[in-house]
Every structure is written in C-alpha cells, then in structure tokens.
N, C-alpha and C positions, 0 to 999 in steps of 0.2 A: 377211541372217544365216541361216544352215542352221540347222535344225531337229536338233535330237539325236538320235541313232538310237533306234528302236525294238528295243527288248533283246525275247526271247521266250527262254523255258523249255520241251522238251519232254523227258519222260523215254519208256522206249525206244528212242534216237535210231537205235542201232546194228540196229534191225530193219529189216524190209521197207517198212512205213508211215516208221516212222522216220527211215530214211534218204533217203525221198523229200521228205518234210514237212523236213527241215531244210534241202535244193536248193530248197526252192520259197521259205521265207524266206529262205532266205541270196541266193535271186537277186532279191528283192526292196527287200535292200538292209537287213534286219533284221540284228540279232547276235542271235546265239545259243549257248544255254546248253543242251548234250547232255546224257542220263544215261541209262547203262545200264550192267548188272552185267556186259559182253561189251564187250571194245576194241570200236573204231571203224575200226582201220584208217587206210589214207590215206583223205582225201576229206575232213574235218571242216574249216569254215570256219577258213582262218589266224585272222581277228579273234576265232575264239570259244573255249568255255571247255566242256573236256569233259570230265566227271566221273565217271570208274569207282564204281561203288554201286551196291548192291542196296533198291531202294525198298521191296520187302516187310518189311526192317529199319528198325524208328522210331527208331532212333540215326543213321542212315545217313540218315534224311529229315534230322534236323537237319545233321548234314553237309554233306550238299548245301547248305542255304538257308546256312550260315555262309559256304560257298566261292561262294557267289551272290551273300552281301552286300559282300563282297569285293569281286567281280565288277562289280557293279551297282547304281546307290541307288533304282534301277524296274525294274520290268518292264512290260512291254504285253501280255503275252498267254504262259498257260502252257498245254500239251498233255498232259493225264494220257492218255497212249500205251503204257505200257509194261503188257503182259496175258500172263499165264501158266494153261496150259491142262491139265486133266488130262482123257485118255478113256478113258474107262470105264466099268463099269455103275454106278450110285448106288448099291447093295448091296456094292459090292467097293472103292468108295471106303472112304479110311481117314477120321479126324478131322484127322490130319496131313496128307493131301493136299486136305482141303474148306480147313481153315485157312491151308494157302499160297495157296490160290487166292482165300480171300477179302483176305489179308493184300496178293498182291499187286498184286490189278484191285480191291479198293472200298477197303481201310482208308488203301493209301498214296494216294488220291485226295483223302480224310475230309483226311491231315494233310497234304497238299501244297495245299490250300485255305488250311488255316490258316497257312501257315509264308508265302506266298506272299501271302497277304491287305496287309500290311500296303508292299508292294514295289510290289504294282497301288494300292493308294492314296495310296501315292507317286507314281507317273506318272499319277494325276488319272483314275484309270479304267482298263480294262482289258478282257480275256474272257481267261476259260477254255473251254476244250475237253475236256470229255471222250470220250475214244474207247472208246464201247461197243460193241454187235455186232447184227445183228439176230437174234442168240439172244437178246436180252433181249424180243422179241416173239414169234418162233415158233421154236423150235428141235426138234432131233431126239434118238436114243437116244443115250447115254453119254458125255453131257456136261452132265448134272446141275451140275455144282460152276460151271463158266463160263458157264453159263446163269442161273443164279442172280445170280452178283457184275455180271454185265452187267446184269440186271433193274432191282437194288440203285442202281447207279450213273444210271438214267435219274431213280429217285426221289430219289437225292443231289443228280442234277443242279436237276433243278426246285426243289428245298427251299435251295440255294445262289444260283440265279439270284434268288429270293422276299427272301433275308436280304443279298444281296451289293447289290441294284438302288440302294440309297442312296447307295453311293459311286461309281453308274457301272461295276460291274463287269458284265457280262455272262457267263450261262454258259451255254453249250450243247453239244448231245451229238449227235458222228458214229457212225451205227450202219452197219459197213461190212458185205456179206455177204459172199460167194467174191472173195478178190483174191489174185493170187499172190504167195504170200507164204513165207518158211520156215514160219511157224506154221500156214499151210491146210496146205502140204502133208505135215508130221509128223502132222496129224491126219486122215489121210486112213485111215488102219488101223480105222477104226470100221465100218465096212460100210457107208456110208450110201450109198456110189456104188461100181460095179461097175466091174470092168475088173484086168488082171493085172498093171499096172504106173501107174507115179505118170501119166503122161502120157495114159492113157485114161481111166484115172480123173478124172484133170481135165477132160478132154471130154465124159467125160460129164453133170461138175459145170454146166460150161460150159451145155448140154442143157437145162438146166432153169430157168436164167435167161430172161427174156424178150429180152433183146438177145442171145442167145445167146453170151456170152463168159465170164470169169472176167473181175474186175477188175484193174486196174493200182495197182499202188501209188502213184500220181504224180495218180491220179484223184481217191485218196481224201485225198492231201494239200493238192489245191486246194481241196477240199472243208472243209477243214481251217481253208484259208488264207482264204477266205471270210469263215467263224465269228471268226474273228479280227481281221480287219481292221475297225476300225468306219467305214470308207468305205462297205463293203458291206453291211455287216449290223447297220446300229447299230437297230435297229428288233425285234430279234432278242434274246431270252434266254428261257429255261427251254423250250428246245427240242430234239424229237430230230428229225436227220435221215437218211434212210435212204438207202443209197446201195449199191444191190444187182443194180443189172440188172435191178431188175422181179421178183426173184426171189418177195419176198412179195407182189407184185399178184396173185399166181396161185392159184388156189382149189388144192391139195392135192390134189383129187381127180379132175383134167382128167387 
C-alpha cells in the first residue's frame, strides 16, 4: 500500500530561495502548497496549489490556511521564506517601513505557526523552517530594520520548537548569508561592497566568504530540505544553521 504524499507549505515560493526549495521537494516527490504576493510564472508543480497573498497582511494569513484546508487535511513541513528588506540608515527609517518589515519576516511567521499548528498535528508531526539570515548574528550599516526581524525570528524559533516538541513538531532556522538572489542583489546600493556595477560588486562580495563564492539558491534549499525531512534531521529542533561560505567564521578584522 503507498504511503500518502507528503504535502509542505512554503511562503515566498516565487523568489530566489523560493523557487528553488519548491524544485527540490517537488522532485522529491512532495506536494506543494506556494504563496507569494508576485505570480509564479510557469514552472509551479502541476499537483500543487499556488496562492497569490501578501503574508505581511493577517486577513491574508487566514486565507491562505482556508485555501490550504481545502487543499489539504496535513501538512508535513511549512517554510516561513518569504522576507522583505528595507536599506537604509536607522535614522532615516520611517515607523511604517520598521513595521512592514517586522509584519512581514517575524509577525507573519508568529501566525503562520498558529494557523498551520493544528494541520502538522494532523499528519502526526512535522517541522517548520524558518528562514532567517546571518544578519540575525553579525550584520552591517543600514539594515537595522531586517537585522532586527531576523534576530527576533531565531528567538521565535527556539520558543516554538520548546512549546511545539509535544506533538513532534520540530522547528528550526536556516540563516543564509550572500546567495544569488533578486533580494541580495537590490541590496546591493548600501555601500557595503565596492565596485561600479552589480557583477563586481558581487565578486567582491564573493571575496570575503571563505569558499570564496556567493551562494546558490538550490544550496540553500537542500539545506532546507534537510530541516524538513525527519529522515534526516529527526534529532534536530530549536536550531539555527548557518549556511554562508564561511563567511562569519572570519574574524572582521583579517
């Protein structure tokens, strides 16, 4: 008798991370359940279920989870993925651009736990993932606001993997550093790496990693698909892992 598929949730799907992490369980044989506020394009698993929403909105969180109970009467594993960035000085930030940024890397995290709680204790267990940054451990000038919600989200994590472990949920946290991604390289206007155009800039980014590259998007979703799977990682919750090229093994001042 075959075994019932394993459903997963990741919001973001339509980004960079995103759309890799959804190839890496869709070739695993998972279904999957997409959400971002930005089509998808072609490429979304035939069997799955992709949901236009903006998660920073908590009417919008319940939408999703209704079109997902529809969907689905479990889930095995959700990916809070989807992170929005503001750069700039922390003096010139406004209250409305701190509060989108918390609304939509820590608050929709808060109620995509809960909404999603009750689906992974339906399928007998579960993990979440959340995708934080390694700005939640060392980060640079004017990006205050997503250094912060990524910080937030390592403490969220640990305090859900603490309350969630009775029912077998597991949760833990990928902190990704430089991966090529839309989102690195719009932030690339802060100063923090030299160079006259996006592609030297990046090498230079590159430079300062210990493996000397920028990451792939496809690296950080195996990485992903790890935290997820309890084949792999059933041993695993209220953890972060960092996945940077080495980049924070390096003293600052070499």
């Amino acid at each position: 008798m075959n075994e019932k598929p394993r459903v997963m949730l990741i919001t973001g799907a339509a980004g960079g991370i995103g759309r890799a992490t959804v190839k890496v369980f869709a070739d695993a044989g998972w279904k999957v359940i997409g959400v971002d506020r930005a089509e998808f394009g072609e490429g979304f698993p035939a069997e799955g279920l992709f949901i236009r929403a903006d998660i920073s909105d908590p009417g919008a969180m319940d939408s999703i989870y209704q079109q997902a109970r529809l969907y689905t009467q479990h889930l095995d594993a959700v990916v809070h993925n989807a992170g929005y960035q503001v750069t700039k000085p922390l003096v010139e930030t406004s209250v409305e651009e701190w509060d989108a940024v918390m609304a939509s890397n820590l608050r929709s995290v808060f109620l995509g736990a809960k909404l999603a709680y009750p689906l992974l204790k339906a399928a007998g267990g579960g993990a979440i993932v959340n995708v934080s940054s390694v700005h939640a451990v060392a980060t640079s000038a004017d990006i205050a606001a997503y250094a912060a919600s990524k910080g937030g989200l390592l403490a969220l994590t640990r305090a859900m993997a603490i309350e969630f472990a009775r029912d077998e949920i597991r949760v833990n946290a990928v902190l990704p550093g430089a991966v090529d991604t839309p989102m690195l390289r719009a932030g690339m206007n802060r100063g923090h790496v030299s160079g006259p155009t996006i592609q030297e800039r990046l090498e230079n980014l590159a430079s300062k990693t210990v493996i000397g590259r920028v990451g792939q998007p496809e690296e950080i979703a195996r990485c992903i698909y790890f935290l997820a799977d309890y084949s792999q990682s059933s041993f695993m919750t209220g953890q972060a892992m960092i996945v940077d090229g080495g980049a924070t093994a390096r003293l600052s001042t070499e």
